[in-house]
N, C-alpha and C positions, 0 to 999 in steps of 0.2 A: 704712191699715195696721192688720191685726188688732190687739189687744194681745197681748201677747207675742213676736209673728211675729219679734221683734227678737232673741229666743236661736234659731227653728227654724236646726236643723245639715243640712240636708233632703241630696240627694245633694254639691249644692257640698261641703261638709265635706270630703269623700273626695280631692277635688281638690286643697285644701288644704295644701300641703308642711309636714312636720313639723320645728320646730326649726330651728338654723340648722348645715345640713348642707353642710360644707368641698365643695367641686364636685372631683368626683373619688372621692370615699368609694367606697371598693370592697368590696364584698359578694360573695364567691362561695358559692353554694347548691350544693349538691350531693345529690342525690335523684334516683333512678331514677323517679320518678310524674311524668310531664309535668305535669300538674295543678297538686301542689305548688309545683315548678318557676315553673309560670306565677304562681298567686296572689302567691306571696313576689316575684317579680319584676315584678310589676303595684304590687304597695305598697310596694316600696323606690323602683323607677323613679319614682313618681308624688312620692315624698318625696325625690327630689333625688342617691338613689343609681345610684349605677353598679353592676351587675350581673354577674357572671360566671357561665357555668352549666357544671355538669358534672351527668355521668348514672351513671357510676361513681368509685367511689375514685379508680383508675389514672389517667385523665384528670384527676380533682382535682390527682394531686400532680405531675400529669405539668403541669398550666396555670399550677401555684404555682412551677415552680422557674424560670419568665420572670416573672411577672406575681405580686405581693405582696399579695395582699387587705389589709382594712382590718378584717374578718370573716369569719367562715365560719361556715353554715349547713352542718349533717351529719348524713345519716339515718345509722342505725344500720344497716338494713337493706340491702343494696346486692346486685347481682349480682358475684361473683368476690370481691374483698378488699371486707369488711365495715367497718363502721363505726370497726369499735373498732381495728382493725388500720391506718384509715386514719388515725385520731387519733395512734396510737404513730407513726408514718413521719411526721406532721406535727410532733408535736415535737420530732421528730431533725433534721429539715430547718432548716438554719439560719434563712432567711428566713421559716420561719415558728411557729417556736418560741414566740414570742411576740404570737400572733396569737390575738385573743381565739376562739372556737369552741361554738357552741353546739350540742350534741347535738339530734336529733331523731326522733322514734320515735312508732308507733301502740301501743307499749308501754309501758304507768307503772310497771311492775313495781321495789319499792324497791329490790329486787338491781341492777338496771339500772342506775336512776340511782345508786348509791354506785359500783357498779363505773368509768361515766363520765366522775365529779368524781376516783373514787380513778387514773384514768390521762392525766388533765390537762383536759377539759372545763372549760370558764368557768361553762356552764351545761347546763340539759336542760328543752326544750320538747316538751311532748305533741303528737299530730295528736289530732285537729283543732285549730288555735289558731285565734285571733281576731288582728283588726288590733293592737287595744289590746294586748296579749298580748307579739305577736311588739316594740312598739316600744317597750316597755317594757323590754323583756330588751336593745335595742338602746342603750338610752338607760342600761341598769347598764355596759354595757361599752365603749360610743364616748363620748368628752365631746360638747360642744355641737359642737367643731367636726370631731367624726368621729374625732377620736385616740383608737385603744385605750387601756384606763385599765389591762391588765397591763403586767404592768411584773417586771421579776428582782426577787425578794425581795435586799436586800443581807445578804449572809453568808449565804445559805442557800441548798443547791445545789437546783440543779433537776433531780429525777433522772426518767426514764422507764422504766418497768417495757420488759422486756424482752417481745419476743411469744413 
């Protein structure tokens, strides 16, 4: 055995499941780029998540009002109702008002992101992201065993800007 070979992370790493992720965690991605799509659901699946994909808004809110993510993954960008309009109709949704959500965009623009955090965003990831990246933004907002960490502020209303 070489020396060192005993830290090499070589491809096994990848394989590797992160954390101890509750079976069942449910991630829904939503992004019109198949690509995206795929990558994000190549590294949640391989880390123990469950998946849901949508390709526009309408389908998002349309899959959320059976089925309750654990997450949401949101381009900004979308064909027909965009981003930010999908976010407002998410937090009016009762099942998922308080469903953690993180913005996503090939946009850094700082207009953007204050405009995102100021209409309910948890968070806002750039494209291109990295593995480490996306599971770190996962790991601010699921605990170890995949429960969102929002939560209703007590005594403080939660209001939604109107579209």
């Amino acid at each position: 055995m070489p020396i060192g070979s005993e830290l090499y992370e070589g491809p096994e790493r990848r394989e590797k499941p992160r954390g101890n992720v509750r079976p069942g965690t449910r991630v829904l991605i939503v992004d019109d780029s198949t690509t995206i799509v795929a990558v994000l659901r190549k590294m949640l699946q391989q880390n123990g998540f469950q998946t849901l994909e949508a390709y526009t808004a309408e389908d998002a809110l349309e899959l959320t009002r059976d089925l309750t993510p654990d997450l949401i993954f949101l381009d900004i960008v979308l064909p027909g109702m965009d981003g930010f309009a999908a976010l407002r109709a998410l937090r009016r949704q009762p099942s998922t008002k308080l469903v953690p959500i993180i913005m996503i965009s090939g946009n850094v623009q700082a207009t953007e992101q204050f405009y995102v955090q100021r209409i309910g965003a948890d968070d806002f990831m750039k494209k291109p992201f990295s593995r480490p990246e996306v599971f770190a933004r996962i790991d601010r907002l699921l605990d170890e065993e995949g429960v969102p960490r929002r939560a209703p502020m007590v005594g403080v209303a939660m209001t939604v800007p109107a579209e």
